[in-house]
N, C-alpha and C positions, 0 to 999 in steps of 0.2 A: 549550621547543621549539627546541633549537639544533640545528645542521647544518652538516655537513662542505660551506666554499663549493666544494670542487671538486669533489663528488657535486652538490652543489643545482645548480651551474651545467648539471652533464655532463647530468643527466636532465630539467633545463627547457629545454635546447636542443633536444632530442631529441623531447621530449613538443611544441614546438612544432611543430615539422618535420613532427612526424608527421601533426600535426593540421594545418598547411598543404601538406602534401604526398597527403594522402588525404581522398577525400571524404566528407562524413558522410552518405552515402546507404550508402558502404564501411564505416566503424565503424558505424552501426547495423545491417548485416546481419548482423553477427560479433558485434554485442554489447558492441564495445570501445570504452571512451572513458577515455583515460589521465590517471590520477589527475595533480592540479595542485600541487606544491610545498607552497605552503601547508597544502592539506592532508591532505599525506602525512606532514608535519610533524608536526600535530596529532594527527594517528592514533599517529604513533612516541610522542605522549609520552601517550599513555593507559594504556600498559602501566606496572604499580606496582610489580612485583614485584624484589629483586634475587637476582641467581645469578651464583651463579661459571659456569655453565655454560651459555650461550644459541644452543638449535636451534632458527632459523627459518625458515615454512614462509611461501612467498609464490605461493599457487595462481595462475594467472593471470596473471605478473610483470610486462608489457606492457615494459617499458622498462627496470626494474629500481628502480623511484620508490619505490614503496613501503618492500620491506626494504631500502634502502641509505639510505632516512630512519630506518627503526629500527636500524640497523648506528650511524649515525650521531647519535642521540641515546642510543643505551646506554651507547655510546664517551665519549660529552661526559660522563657522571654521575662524581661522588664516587667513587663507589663500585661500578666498570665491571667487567663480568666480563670473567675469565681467559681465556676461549676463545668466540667464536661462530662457527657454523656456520648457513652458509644453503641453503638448497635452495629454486630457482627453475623453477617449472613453465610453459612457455610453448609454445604448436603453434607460432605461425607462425614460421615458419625466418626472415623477412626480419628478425625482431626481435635474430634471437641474437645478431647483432656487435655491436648496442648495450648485449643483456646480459653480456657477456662484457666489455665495455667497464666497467661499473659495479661488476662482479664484483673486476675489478682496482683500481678505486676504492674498494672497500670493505676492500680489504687492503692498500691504502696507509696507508687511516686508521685503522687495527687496529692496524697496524706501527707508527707514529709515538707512540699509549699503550701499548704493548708487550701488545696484546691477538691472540692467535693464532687465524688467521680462514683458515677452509675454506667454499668454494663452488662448489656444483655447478649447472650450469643444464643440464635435461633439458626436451630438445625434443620434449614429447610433451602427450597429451589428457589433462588433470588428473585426470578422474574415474574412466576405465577402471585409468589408473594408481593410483588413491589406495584403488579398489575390490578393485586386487588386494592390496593391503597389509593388506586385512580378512583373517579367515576366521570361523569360526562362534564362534572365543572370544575375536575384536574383542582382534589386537595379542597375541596370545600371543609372539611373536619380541620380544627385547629390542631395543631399540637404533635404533629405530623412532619413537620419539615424538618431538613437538614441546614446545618450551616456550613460543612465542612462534608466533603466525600472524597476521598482516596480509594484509587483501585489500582489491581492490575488483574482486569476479567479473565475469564479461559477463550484461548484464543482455539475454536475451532466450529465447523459449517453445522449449519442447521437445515436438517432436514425438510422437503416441502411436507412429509408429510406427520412431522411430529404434532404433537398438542402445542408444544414450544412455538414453533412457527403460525400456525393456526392462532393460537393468545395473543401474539404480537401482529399477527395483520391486523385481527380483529380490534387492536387498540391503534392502527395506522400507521406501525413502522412497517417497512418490508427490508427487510434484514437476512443475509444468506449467512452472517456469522455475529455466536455467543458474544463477542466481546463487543460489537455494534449497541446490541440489544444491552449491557449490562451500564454500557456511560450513555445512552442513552435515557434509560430509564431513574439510574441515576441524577442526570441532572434533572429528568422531571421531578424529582423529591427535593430538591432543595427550595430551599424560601428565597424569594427574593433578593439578592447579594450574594447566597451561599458561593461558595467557592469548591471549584472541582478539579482534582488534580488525578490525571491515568499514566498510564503506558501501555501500551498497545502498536501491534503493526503500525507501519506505517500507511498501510496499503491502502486505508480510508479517504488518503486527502484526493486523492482521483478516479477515475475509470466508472464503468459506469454500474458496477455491485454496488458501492454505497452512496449514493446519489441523494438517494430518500433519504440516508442516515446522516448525512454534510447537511441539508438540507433542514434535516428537524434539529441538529444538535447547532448549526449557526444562528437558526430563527430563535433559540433560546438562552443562548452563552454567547458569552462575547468572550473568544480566544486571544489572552497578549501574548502566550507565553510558550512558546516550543522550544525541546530541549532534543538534538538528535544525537545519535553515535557514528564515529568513524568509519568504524566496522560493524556488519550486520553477525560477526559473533560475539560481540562484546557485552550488550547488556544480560544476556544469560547462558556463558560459556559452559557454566558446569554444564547443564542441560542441552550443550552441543547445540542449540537453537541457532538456524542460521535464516533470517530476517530483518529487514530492517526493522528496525522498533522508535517509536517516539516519547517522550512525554510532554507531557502539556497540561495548560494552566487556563482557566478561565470562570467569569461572574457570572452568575444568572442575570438574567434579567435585566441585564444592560447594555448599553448601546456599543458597539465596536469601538476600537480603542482607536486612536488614532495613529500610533506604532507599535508593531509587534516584535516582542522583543523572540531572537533567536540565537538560542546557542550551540555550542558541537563541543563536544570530549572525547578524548581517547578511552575507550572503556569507562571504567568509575572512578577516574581521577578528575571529579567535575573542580577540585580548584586550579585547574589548567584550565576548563571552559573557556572557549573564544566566544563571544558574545557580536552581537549586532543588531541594529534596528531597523526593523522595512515598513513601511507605510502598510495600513493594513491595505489598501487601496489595490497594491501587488501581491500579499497575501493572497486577498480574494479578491477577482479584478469584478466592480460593479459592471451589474448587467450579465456575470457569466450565468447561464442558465443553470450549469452543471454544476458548480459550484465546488470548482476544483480549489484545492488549497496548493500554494507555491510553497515551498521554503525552499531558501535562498543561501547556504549556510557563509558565504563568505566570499569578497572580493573575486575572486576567480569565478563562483559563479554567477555573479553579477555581470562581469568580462565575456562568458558565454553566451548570456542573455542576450548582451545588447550587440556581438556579434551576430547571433542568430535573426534579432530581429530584423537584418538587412534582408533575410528570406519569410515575406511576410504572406503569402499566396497560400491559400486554402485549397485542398483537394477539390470544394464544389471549383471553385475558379478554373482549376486546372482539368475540370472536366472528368478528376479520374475519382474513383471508390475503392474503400477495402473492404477487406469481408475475408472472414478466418474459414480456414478448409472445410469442407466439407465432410472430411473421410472421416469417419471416426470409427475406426482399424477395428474396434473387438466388436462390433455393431455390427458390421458388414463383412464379418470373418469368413465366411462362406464365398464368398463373392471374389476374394485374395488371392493371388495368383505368384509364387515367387521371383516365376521368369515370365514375360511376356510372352503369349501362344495367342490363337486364333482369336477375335470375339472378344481380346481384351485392350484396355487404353492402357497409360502410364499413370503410377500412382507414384507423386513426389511425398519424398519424409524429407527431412532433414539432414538424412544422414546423404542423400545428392548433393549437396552445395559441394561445389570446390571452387575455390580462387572467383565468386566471384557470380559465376556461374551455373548451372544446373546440369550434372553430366548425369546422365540416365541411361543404361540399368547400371547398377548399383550389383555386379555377377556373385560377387562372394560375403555381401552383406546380411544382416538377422532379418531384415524387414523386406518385404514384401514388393515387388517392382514393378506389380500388375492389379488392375481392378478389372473384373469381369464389367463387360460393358452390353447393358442389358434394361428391358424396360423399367424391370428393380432398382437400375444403378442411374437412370439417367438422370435423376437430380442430384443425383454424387458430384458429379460432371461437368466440365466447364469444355466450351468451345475451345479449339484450337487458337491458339492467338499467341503473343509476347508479351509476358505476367512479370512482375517483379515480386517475386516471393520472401518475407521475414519470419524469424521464426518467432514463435512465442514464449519457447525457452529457450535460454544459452546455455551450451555445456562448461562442464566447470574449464577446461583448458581455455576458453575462448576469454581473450580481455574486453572484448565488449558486448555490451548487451542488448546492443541491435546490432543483428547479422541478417545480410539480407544479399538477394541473388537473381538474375535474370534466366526466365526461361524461355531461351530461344527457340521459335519453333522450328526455324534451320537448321536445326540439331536432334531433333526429332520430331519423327514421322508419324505422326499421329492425327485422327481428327479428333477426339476427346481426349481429355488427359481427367485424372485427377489430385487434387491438393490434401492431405492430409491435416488430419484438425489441429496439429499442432505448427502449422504454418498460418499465418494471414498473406493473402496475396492481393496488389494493388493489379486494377483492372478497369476499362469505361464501359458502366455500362452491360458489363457482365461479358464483354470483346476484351481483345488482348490492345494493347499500346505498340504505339510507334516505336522501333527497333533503339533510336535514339533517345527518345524519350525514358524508356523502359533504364537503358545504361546510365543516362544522367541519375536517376532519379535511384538506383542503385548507387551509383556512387557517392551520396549526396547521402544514404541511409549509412553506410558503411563507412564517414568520416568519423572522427574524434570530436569534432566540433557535436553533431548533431547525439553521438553518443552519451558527450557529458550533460547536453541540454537533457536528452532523455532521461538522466538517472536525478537532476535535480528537479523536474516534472512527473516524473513518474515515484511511488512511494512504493512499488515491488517490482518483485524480478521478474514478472509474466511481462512481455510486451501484446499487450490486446492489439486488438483493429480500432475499439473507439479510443487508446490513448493516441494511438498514428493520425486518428479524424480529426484530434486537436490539438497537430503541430502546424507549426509555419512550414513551407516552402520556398525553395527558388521558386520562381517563375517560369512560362514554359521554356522563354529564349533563352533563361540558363539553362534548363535541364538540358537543352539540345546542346548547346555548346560541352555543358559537360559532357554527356554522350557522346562526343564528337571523341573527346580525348580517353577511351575506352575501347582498344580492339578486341581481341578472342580472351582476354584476362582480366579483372580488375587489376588496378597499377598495385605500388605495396601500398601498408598504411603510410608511409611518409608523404612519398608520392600523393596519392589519395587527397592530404590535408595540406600539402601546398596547392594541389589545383585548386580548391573552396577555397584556401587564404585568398588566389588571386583571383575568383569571384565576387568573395566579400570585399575586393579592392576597388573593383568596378563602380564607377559611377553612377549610373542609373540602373538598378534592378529590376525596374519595371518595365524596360525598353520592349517595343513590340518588335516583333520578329522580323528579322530581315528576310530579301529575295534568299541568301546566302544560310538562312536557316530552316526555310520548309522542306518537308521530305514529306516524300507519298509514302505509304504506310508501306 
């Protein structure tokens, strides 16, 4: 990871500045939060391939950080090519004099190993631009491609009804976020071999937003190389960003590797990097429809995994469905009632859980304890029944990131109740679950075991309904057994993950249900 000091200097002065001269209520509305030295660094030296020839594409170029680290680490090799060419894509105008500033820095240090260095910075919207460079036979015009792309896109949603999103269906992504659309398109500018190096969320390797985007960026790169962080404040603290983030490495136009390499660092001290290899086979398991991406970062959660896999029972098996709340509170503001009165049901937030449970009305809480219940409201509404409710975000106090709670209907008197959108709640069939059932399957949400699987399967901090659709389960005759050991409280977490330890001790997980386990509803 070496670098020209009077590039590293020019764009860490800059990248400062920017970030103490603008506010990050400013960079989050845009998306932008400029890559940091270090590692811009690291990104430059992931690229493995050598050419005499090197065209590279830097969508989004904010400062010029990026490719003026890979200008600057191809420069420093053995074996430096003869010629690079850069091409810098950026809108906002106030940036160009710093890119034009770096531009010149890059052909300083081109000229000093006698390497001939051409750059262009176009002051324009990456993706209209990168969309006209298609046409229906993708790059028929020679002289076009890249061999090299480094990014770090603007991470933020696109509108349905911008031109943006309109430009990108119409070329066949469906894409709800900027930084999908820019390493997407990306890779379709490279030639054959080129190599593509991002950082971005992590949030793309599952769920069911970017599906389409896993989907067209696997069919055309073949990924070995993921790089993640400890902590989700670590790769851009100044900017208070709190996300998981990843980077990654990968070829056009080549067949899957056969192992992917995956590493982890403590913030940017990547020469600590722990390193490891997983079959790409686990990466992406053949045959998944979704085309979920696993990473795996280390021994322990490998030990997770193949624990969990002892609960291998799919929701269809188990007969149950989830499906995220209905309520959505500023929608149906009219309707909201703070305390329950005549003509209205129970409306669950998040802020009812306790221990375990669902204690309802909520007397001196912000939100709201009632939905008017009404021809208006009756698709709001779910039947009376015993739901197991998870939330879709954790509050910062909570150490895990699936919380989740039974609500009993012995505990309240209601014929409708309804679920707020920020809850998913498990249910058959749109009926509520067996009492035991419900408790199992609560406790079994609310271990450590199933928590850690969740955060190396999941790539953000939202827990959906379709990431819940594609985990393993006990079985029913665990769940029941587990519910069995669950009175009026969940136990603590200790408690909690000794009862699963001696589930997963059990010998047959798949055992069908004794006399000694059916209950009528």
């Amino acid at each position: 990871m070496k670098a020209d000091p009077d590039i590293l200097l020019h764009t860490e002065k800059v990248r400062k500045m920017l970030t103490r001269t603008t506010s990050r209520q400013a960079r989050s509305a845009i998306g932008q939060f400029h890559t940091p030295a270090a590692i811009a660094c690291f990104m430059a030296s992931l690229f493995e391939k050598t050419r005499n020839e090197a065209r590279i594409l830097d969508a989004g170029a904010g400062a010029g950080g990026l490719f003026s680290a890979l200008v600057s680490d191809l420069c420093s090799r053995p074996k430096h090519p003869k010629k690079i060419e850069v091409v810098a894509y950026e809108n906002d105008k106030g940036l160009i004099p710093y890119l034009a500033d770096t531009m010149e820095l890059c052909r300083k240090a081109c000229e000093r190993v006698n390497v001939h260095f051409a750059g262009v910075v176009l002051n324009e919207d990456f993706i209209p631009a990168a969309l006209g460079e298609l046409d229906d036979r993708f790059f028929a015009r020679k002289g076009k491609r890249f061999t090299h792309a480094i990014l770090n896109p603007p991470y933020k949603k696109i509108s349905s009804a911008t031109r943006t999103r309109k430009l990108l269906d119409a070329a066949g992504l469906r894409t709800s976020n900027l930084y999908a659309a820019f390493v997407w398109l990306s890779a379709q500018l490279l030639m054959p071999g080129g190599e593509l190096v991002a950082i971005t969320p992590r949030s793309f390797c599952n769920g069911p937003y970017f599906k389409p985007f896993r989907k067209a960026l696997l069919a055309i790169v073949s990924l070995s190389r993921f790089h993640l962080f400890k902590s989700r404040k670590e790769a851009f603290a100044e900017d208070a960003v709190l996300q998981e983030n990843v980077i990654f490495y990968g070829v056009s136009s080549e067949a899957p590797p056969d192992l992917v390499k995956i590493s982890v660092s403590q913030g940017t001290d990547f020469n600590r990097a722990v390193s490891r290899g997983m079959p790409f086979a686990q990466v992406v398991v053949p045959g998944d429809p979704d085309k979920f991406i696993h990473l795996i970062e280390d021994d322990a959660g490998k030990q997770v995994i193949d624990r969990l896999s002892r609960f291998s029972s799919t929701l269809r098996e188990l007969g149950l469905e989830v499906s995220t709340g209905r309520v959505v509170d500023f929608r149906a503001r009219k309707y909201l009632r703070q305390q329950a009165e005549s003509g209205t049901a129970p409306l669950i937030y998040p802020c009812h859980f306790r221990q375990g449970f669902i204690h309802w009305p909520s007397p001196n809480g912000k939100k709201p304890n009632a939905i008017v219940s009404s021809e208006e409201t009756r698709d709001l509404l779910v039947k009376q029944g015993c739901y197991v409710l998870a939330k879709r975000f954790s509050a910062k106090e909570e150490r895990r990131r699936v919380v989740a709670a039974v609500y009993d209907p012995g505990r309240i008197n209601a014929e409708l109740v309804g679920f707020e959108n920020h809850l998913n709640y498990f249910h058959t069939k749109g009926q509520g679950l067996l009492i035991n059932l419900a408790k199992g399957l609560a406790l079994f949400l609310n271990s450590t075991l199933f928590d850690c699987y969740f955060r190396l399967f999941s790539g953000h901090t939202q827990v959906n309904a379709a990431d819940l659709q594609k985990m393993g389960y006990p079985s029913r005759a665990q769940l029941l057994r587990l519910g069995k050991r669950v009175q009026e409280c969940l136990p603590d977490q200790a408690e909690i993950d000794e009862i699963l330890e001696q589930e997963c001790e059990k010998n047959d997980p798949s055992e069908r249900l004794g006399q000694d386990e059916k209950e009528n509803p």
